[in-house]
C-alpha positions as CSV (number, residue, x, y, z in Angstrom):
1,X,15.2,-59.1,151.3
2,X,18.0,-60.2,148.8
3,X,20.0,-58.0,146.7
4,X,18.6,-59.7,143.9
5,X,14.9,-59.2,144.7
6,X,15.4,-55.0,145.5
7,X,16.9,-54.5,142.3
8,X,13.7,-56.3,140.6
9,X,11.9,-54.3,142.8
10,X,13.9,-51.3,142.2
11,X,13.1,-52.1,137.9
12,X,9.6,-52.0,138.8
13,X,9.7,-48.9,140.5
14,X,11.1,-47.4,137.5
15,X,8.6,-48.8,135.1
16,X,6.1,-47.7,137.2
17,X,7.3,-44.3,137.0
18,X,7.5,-44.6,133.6
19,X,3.9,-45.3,132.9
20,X,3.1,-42.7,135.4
21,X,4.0,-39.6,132.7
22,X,3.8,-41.9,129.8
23,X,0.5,-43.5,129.9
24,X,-1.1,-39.9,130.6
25,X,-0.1,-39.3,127.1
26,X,-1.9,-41.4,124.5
27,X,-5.4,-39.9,125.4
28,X,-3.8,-36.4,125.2
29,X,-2.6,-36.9,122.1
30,X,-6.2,-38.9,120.8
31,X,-8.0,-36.0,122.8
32,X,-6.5,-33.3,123.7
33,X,-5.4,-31.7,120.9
34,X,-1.1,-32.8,121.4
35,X,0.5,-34.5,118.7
36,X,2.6,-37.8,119.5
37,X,5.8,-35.5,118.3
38,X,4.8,-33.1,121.1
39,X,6.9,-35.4,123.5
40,X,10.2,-34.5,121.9
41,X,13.3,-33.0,124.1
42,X,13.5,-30.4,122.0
43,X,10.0,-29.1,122.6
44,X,8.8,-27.0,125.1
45,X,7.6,-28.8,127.8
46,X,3.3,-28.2,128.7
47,X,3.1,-31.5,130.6
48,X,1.1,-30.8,134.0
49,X,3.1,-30.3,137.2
50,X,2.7,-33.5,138.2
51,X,4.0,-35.9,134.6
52,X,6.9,-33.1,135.1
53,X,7.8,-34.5,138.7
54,X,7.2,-38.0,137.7
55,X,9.8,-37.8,134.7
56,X,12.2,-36.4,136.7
57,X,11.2,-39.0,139.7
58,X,12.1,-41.4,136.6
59,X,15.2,-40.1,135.5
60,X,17.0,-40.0,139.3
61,X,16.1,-43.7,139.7
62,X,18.0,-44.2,136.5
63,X,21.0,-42.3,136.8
64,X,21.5,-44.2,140.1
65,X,20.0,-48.1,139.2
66,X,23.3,-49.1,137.5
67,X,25.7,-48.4,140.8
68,X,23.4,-50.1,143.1
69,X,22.8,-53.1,140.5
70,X,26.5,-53.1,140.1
71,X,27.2,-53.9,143.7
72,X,25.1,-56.1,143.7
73,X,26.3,-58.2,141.0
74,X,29.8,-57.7,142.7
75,X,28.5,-58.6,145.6
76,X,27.5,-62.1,144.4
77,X,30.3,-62.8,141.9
78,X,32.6,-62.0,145.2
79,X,30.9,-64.5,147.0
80,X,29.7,-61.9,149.6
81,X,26.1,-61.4,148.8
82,X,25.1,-61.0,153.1
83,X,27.2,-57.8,152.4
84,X,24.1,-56.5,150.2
85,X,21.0,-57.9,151.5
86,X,21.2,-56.7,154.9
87,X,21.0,-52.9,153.6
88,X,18.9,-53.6,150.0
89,X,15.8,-53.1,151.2
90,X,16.7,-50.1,152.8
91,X,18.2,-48.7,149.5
92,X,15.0,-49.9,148.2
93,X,12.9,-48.3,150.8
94,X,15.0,-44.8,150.3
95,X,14.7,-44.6,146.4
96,X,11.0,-45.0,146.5
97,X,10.8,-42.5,149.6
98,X,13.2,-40.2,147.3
99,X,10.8,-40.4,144.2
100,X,7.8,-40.2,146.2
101,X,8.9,-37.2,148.1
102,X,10.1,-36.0,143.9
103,X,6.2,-36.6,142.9
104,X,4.5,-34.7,145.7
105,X,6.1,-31.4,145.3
106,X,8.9,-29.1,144.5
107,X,8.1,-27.3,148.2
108,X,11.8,-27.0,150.0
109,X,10.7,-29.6,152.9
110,X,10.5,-32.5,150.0
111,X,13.1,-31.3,148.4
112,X,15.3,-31.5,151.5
113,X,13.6,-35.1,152.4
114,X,14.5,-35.9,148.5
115,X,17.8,-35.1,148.9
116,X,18.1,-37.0,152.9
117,X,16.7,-40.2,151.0
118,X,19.2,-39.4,148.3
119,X,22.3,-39.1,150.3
120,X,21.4,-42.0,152.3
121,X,21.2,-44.6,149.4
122,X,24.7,-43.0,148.2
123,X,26.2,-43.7,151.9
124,X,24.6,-47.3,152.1
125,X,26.4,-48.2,148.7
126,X,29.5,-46.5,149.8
127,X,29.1,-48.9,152.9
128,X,28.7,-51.7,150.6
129,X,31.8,-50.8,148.7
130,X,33.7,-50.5,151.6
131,X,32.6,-54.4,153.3
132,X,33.3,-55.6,149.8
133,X,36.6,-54.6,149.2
134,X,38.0,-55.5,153.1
């Protein structure tokens, strides 16, 4: 897998994510008695567990897209592109294990195995850093 193709890949994950606490709320705001504005930061939040976990699934694959997009554009503007693809779909493979172990639970044994896939993508891009500038 190319760098190229795991960070489309990594864009659908979040849009899946996305839709995963979004989408849950148009017919609870037709049907079950929430406003549209209910959704606001500022509000307290009475989302089910589970649109909880997925926002926050969301939000960590966010805060960490632009560093792994960024090597990869460096990557291929350096000329070194090999540098990314042989560890991008492990990066891949480690975000969505991260955000799947974020949408099963909050138990400490996924919270550990959220923070192992975590720590792993950071040390794969610190790798990548590394080949790119020797």
């Amino acid at each position: 897998m190319t760098g190229f193709i795991a960070v489309v890949l990594y864009v659908v994950w979040i849009q899946l994510l996305t839709l995963s606490y979004a989408f849950p709320r148009v017919p609870m705001a037709l049907f079950g008695g929430r406003k549209f504005s209910d959704w606001e930061r500022a509000e307290v939040n009475r989302d089910p567990a589970f649109m909880v976990r997925a926002k926050g699934a969301h939000l960590n694959c966010v805060e960490n897209f632009p560093l792994f997009a960024g090597v990869v554009v460096v990557a291929a503007l350096m000329g070194k592109s090999p540098v990314v693809d042989s560890l991008a779909m492990f990066i891949l493979l480690a975000r969505v294990g991260q955000s799947l172990s974020h949408l099963i639970s909050t138990a400490s044994a996924f919270v550990l195995s959220r923070a192992t896939f975590f720590l792993a993508q950071v040390g794969m891009i610190f790798w990548i850093c590394f080949q790119l500038i020797v």
